[in-house]
C-alpha positions in Angstrom: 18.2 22.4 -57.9 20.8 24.7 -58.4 19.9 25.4 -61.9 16.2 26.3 -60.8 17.7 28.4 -58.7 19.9 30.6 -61.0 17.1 30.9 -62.8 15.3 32.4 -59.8 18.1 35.4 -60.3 16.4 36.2 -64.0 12.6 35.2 -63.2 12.1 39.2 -64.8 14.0 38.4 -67.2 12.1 34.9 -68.1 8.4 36.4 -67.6 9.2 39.7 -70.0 10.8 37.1 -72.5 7.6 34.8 -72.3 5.0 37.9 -72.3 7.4 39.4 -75.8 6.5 36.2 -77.6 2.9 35.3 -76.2 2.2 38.7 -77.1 3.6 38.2 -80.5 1.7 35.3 -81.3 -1.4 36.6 -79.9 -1.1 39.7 -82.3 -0.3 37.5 -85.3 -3.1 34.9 -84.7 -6.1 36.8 -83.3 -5.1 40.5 -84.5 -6.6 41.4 -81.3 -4.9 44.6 -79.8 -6.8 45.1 -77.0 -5.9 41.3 -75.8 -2.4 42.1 -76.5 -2.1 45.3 -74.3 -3.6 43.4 -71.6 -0.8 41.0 -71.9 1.6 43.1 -71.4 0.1 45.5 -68.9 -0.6 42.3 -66.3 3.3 40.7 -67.2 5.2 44.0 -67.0 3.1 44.3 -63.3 4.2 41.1 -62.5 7.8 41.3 -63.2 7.8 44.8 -61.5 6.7 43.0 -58.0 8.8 40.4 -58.7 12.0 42.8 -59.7 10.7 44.9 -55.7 10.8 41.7 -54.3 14.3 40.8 -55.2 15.5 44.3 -53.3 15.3 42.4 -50.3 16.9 38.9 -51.5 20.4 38.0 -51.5 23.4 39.6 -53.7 25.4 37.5 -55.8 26.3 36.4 -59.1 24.9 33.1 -61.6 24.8 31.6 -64.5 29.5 31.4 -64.5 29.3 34.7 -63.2 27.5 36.5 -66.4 24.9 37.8 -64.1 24.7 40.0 -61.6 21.6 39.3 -59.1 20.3 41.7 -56.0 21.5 45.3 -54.8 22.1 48.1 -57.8 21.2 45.2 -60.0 17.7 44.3 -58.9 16.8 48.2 -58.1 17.9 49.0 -62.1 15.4 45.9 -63.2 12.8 48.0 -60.9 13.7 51.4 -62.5 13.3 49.3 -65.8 9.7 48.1 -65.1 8.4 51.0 -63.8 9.5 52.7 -66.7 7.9 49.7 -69.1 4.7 49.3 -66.8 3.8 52.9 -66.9 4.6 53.7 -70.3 2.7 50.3 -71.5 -0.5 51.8 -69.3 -0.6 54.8 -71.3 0.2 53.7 -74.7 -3.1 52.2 -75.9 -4.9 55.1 -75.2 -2.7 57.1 -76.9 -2.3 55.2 -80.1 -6.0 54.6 -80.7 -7.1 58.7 -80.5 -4.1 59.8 -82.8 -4.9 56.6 -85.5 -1.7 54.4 -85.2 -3.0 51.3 -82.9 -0.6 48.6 -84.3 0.0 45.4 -82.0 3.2 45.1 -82.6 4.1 48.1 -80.5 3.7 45.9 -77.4 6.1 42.9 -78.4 8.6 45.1 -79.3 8.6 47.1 -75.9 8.6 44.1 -74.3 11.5 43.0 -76.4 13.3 45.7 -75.7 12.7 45.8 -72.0 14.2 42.3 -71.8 17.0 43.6 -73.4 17.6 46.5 -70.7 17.1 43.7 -67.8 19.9 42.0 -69.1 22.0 45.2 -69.2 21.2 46.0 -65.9 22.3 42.6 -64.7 25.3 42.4 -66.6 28.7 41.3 -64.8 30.4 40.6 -68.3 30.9 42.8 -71.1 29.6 40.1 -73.4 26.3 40.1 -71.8 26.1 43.9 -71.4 26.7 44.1 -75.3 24.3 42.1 -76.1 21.4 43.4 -73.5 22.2 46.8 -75.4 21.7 45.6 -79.0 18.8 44.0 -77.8 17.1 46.8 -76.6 18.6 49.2 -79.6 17.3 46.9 -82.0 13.9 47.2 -80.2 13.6 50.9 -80.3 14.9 51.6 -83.5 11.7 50.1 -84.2 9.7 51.7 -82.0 10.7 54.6 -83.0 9.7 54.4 -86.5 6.2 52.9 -85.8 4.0 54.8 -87.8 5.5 54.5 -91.3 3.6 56.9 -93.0 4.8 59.7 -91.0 8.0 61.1 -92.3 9.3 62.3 -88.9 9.1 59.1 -87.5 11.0 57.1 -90.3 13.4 60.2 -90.0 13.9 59.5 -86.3 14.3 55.8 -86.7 16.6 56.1 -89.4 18.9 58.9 -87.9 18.4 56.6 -84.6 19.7 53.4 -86.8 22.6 54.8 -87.9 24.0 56.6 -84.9 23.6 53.8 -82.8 25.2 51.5 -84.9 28.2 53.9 -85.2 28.2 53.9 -81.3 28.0 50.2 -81.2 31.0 49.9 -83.1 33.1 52.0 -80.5 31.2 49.8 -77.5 32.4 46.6 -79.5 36.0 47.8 -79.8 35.9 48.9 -76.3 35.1 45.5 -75.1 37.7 43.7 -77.7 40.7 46.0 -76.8 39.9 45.6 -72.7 39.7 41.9 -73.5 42.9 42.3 -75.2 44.5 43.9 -72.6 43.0 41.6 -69.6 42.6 38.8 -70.8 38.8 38.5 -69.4 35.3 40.0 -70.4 34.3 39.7 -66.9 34.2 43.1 -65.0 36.2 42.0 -61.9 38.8 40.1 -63.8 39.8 43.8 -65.8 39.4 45.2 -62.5 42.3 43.2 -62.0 44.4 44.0 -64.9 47.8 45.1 -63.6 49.3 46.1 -67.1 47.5 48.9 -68.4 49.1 49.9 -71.4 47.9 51.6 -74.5 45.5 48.7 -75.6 44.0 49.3 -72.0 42.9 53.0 -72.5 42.4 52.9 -75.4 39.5 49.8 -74.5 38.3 52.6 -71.4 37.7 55.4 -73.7 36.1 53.6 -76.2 33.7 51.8 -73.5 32.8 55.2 -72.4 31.8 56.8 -75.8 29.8 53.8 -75.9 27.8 54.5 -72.9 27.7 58.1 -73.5 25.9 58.3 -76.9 23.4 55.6 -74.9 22.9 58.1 -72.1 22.5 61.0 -74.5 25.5 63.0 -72.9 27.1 66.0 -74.9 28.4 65.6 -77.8 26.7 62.5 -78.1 23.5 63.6 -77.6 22.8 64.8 -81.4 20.1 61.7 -82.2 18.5 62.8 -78.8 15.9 65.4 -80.2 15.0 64.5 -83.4 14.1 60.9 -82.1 11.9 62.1 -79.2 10.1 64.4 -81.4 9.4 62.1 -84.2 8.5 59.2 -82.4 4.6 58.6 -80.7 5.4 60.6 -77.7 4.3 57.7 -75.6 7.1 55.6 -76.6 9.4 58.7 -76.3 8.2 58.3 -72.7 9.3 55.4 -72.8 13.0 55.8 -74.4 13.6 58.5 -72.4 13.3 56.4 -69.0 13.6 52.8 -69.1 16.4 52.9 -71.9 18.4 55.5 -70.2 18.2 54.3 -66.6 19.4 50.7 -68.0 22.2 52.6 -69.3 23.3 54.8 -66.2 22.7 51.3 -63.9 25.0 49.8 -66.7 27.6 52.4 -66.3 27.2 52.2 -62.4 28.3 48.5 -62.6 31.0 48.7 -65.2 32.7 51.9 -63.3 32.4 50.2 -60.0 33.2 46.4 -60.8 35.5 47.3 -63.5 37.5 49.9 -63.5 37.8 51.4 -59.7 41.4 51.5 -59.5 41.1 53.9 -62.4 38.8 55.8 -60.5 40.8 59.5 -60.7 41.7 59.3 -64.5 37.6 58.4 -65.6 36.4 60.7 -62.7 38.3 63.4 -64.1 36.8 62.7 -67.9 33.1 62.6 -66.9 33.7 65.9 -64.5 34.3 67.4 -68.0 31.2 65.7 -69.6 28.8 66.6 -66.7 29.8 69.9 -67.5 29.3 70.1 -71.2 25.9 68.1 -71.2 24.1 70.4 -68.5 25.0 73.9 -70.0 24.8 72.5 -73.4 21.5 70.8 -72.7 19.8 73.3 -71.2 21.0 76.4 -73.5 19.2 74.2 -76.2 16.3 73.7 -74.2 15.5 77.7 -73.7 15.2 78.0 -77.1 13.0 75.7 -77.8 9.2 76.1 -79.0 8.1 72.3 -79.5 7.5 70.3 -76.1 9.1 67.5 -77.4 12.3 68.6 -78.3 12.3 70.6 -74.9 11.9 67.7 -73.7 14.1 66.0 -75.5 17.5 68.5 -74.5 15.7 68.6 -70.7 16.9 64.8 -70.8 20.1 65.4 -71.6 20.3 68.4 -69.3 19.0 65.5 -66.9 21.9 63.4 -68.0 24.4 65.7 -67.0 23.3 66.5 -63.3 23.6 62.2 -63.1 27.1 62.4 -64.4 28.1 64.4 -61.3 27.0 61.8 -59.5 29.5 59.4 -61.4 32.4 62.3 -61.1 32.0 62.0 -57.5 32.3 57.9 -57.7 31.3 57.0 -54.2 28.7 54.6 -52.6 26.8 57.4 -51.6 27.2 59.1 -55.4 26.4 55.4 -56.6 22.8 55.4 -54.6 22.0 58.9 -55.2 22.2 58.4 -58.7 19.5 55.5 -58.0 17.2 57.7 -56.4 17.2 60.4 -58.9 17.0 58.3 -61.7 13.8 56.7 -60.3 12.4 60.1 -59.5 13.6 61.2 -62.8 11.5 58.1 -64.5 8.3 58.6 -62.7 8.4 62.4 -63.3 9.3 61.9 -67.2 6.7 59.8 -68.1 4.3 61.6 -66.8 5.0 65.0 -68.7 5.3 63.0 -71.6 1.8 61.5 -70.7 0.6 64.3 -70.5 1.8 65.9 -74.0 0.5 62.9 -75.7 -2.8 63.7 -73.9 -2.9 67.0 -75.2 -1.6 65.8 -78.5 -4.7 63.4 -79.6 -6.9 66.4 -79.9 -7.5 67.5 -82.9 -7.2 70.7 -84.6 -3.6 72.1 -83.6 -0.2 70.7 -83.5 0.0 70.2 -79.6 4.0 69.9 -79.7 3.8 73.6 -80.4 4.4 75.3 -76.8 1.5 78.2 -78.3 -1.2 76.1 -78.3 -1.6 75.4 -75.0 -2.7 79.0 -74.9 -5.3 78.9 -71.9 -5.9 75.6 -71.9 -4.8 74.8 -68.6 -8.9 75.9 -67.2 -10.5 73.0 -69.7 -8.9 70.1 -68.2 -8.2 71.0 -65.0 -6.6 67.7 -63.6 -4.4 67.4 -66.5 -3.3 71.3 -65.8 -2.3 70.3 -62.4 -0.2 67.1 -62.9 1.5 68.6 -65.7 2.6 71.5 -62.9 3.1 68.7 -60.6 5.7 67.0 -63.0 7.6 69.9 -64.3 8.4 71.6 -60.6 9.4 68.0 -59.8 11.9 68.2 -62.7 13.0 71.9 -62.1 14.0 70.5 -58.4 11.5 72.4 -56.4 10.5 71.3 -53.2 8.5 68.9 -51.8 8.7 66.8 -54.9 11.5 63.6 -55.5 13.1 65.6 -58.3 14.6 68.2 -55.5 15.3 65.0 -52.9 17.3 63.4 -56.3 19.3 66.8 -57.1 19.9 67.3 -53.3 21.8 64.2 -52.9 23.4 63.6 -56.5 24.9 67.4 -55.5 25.6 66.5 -51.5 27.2 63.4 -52.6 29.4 65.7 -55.0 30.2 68.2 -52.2 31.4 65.8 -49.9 34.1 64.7 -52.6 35.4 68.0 -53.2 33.9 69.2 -56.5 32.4 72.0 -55.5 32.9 73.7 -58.8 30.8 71.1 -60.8 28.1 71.7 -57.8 27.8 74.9 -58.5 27.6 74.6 -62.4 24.9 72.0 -61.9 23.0 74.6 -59.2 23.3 77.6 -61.9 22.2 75.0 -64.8 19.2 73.8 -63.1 18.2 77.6 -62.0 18.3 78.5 -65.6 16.0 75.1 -66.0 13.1 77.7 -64.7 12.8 79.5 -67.8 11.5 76.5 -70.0 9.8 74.7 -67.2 7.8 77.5 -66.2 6.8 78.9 -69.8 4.9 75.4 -70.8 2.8 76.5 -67.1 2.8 80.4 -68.0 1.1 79.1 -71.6 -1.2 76.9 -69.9 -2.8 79.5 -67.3 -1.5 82.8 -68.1 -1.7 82.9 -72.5 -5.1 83.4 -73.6 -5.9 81.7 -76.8 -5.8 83.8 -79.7 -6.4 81.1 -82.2 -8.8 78.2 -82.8 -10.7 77.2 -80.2 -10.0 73.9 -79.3 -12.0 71.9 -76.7 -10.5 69.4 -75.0 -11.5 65.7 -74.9 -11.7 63.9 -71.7 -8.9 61.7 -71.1 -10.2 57.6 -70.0 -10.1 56.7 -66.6 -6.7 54.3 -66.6 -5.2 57.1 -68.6 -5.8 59.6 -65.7 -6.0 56.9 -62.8 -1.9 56.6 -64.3 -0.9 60.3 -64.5 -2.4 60.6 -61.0 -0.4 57.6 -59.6 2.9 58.9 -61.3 2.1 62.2 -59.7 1.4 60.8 -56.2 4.6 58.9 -56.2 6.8 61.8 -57.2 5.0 64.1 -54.3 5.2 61.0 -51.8 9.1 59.9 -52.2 9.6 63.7 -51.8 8.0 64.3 -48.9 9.0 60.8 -47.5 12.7 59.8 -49.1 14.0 58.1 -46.0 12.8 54.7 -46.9 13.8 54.0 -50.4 17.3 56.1 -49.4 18.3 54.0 -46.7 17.3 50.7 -48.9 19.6 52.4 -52.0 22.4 53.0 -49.4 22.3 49.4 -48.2 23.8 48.1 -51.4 26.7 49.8 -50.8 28.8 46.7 -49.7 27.6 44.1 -51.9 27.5 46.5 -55.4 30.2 49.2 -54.6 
């Protein structure tokens, strides 16, 4: 009985496993892609409700204490699915209008999304580590899908290689803390009373680890060519699921692990928060391709979250929640919508000057796009603003008042390269090819619409989901 029940604690886990290999099978045996997208679509649904219903179970840990189950754990395997579901749900479409349908897509994001569920309920570094190869193995693949497309095996191979050069600092991280604690589980180094040498030197590995995984300056350098060269869809889907399992990672490893060194890491990422959102979003002004826009957007993203981890409070912890669900809802929907506009033929749609005018074709598309990028520019009444608000109250009320007003005078200069994609859209008139549109299929606009109706909805109505995130407090903080 009490084995069913710790299995109970990974039942997302279990059902993404099962869907990676039935879809796997189903693609090798019938070669039916449409059967296999289906597949996944209706497992990734059900291991979303199941991963909401777990926000209101019990906290705790299973399987010898490997796993964490319930509070910051369970809302990360919600932020993961989300992510997974939505990205899935556009994917298809996507992949069949630009001519690179292959099955095997779906097995592998499912493959990797098992991989960030484990992450996110890791409560041992030996777990964690291999939740993140997992996954990394996954979207190196993913990210060189189409082989005939030299960008993409570009991006998969600069991908490959930089992430197994930050794996090797994660993996000597974790050795040289286990050297110096004696444990790989997060509360016994929490415990750790000599911390020598051997001891930092594990910390500041561990963190170098997690920041090339979060895309933080100066480990952000795979960030742009990936998201450019892979199918934007599954840049959507890099850019959320993979980096919330990493910052829900980093939640539980800085809370669990290493509190009592709370000044000394605080101190590091203050730094880091810095250098990614100035850095991030100077790159991102300059920028003519959506993508890699994008692409140093995300990063610019990643540094307004690290405030949140300067600040290192329960409150900090849950903000960080909040905004990285907004953040996941709002990203996969601009990227939905660049892939929308990139499966229509004549012009490279990456390039910010052809969407000259276009924004009067396909009028619904026009407006969720606008609906996604004021959400990321933190402009009210959308959750992007409610995620900035509290990431930078929680802030304030610790003192770092300078960081908070680096972070304000960052996102401001966000404007510029929000804006312009909507200036191009409505106020450019095309001076080139004309280029008519194609009507996007009903789940692929029944999808944009839901992700932009969530990010209006937990704007105008936050209090729910805030109070929920702030509940955790006690049993994950």
């Amino acid at each position: 009985m009490e084995s069913a029940n710790e299995l109970l604690t990974i039942l997302p886990v279990i059902i993404i496993g099962t869907a990676g290999l039935l879809v796997m099978m189903v693609d090798a045996f019938t070669e039916n892609s449409r059967t296999a997208y289906w597949i996944t679509v209706l497992f990734s649904a059900i291991g979303l409700a199941v991963s909401v219903n777990s926000l209101f179970g019990p906290t705790g840990t299973s399987f010898y204490n490997m796993i964490a189950y319930g509070g910051t754990a369970a809302f990360g395997a919600v932020l993961v699915m989300t992510g997974t579901l939505f990205s899935v749900m556009l994917t298809r479409e996507y992949l069949e209008k630009t001519g690179r349908h292959i099955a095997e897509v779906y097995s592998m994001m499912l493959f990797a999304t098992f991989g960030m569920l484990v992450l996110v309920q890791s409560n041992n570094l030996v777990t964690l580590f291999l939740g993140i190869e997992t996954m990394s193995i996954s979207l190196y693949v993913l990210a060189g899908l189409v082989k005939d497309e030299k960008k993409g095996v570009e991006a998969a191979l600069k991908y490959f290689l930089l992430g197994a050069f930050s794996t090797g600092f994660l993996l000597y991280g974790i050795a040289l803390l286990y050297g110096a604690s004696g444990s790989t589980f997060l509360v016994d180094i929490a415990a750790t009373d000599e911390k020598g040498l051997i001891y930092w030197a594990g910390v500041a590995l561990l963190l170098v680890g997690f920041f090339f995984k979060v895309s933080a300056v100066p480990f952000h350098m795979w960030t742009p060519d990936v998201y450019q060269g892979a199918p934007t869809t599954i840049t959507a889907f890099m850019a959320t699921a993979s980096k919330a399992a990493g910052f829900v990672a980093f939640i539980l490893v800085l809370s669990r692990a290493l509190p009592d060194v709370r000044a000394e890491w605080s101190d590091v990422i203050w730094l880091f928060a810095i250098f990614t959102m100035v850095i991030g979003n100077i790159l991102a002004l300059v920028q003519d391709n959506v993508k890699r826009m994008l692409a140093y957007s995300s990063i610019a993203h990643a540094g307004y979250v690290l405030i949140g981890f300067a600040a290192a409070t329960g409150a900090a912890y849950s903000a960080i929640l909040f905004y990285l669900f907004a953040y996941t809802l709002m990203n996969v929907g601009a990227f939905g919508i660049v892939a929308y506009y990139e499966w229509n033929k004549g012009l490279d749609f990456t390039e910010i000057k052809n969407y000259a005018g276009l924004g009067y074709q396909q009028p619904l598309m026009g407006v969720l796009m606008s609906v996604f990028l004021f959400s990321m520019v933190g402009i009210p009444p959308f959750a992007g603003f409610i995620g900035k608000y509290r990431v930078f109250a929680a802030a304030i009320d610790e003192g770092l008042i300078s960081l908070v007003i680096v972070g304000v005078l960052a996102s401001a200069a966000s404007v510029y390269y929000y804006i312009r994609v909507l200036v191009y859209l409505y106020m450019k008139e095309d001076e080139g090819a004309q280029v008519t549109l194609v009507k996007p299929g009903m789940l692929y606009s029944v999808t944009l619409v839901i992700l932009a109706v969530l990010t209006l909805y937990f704007g105008i109505n936050p209090g729910s989901l805030t109070d929920l995130l702030l509940s955790f407090k006690d049993a994950a903080y």
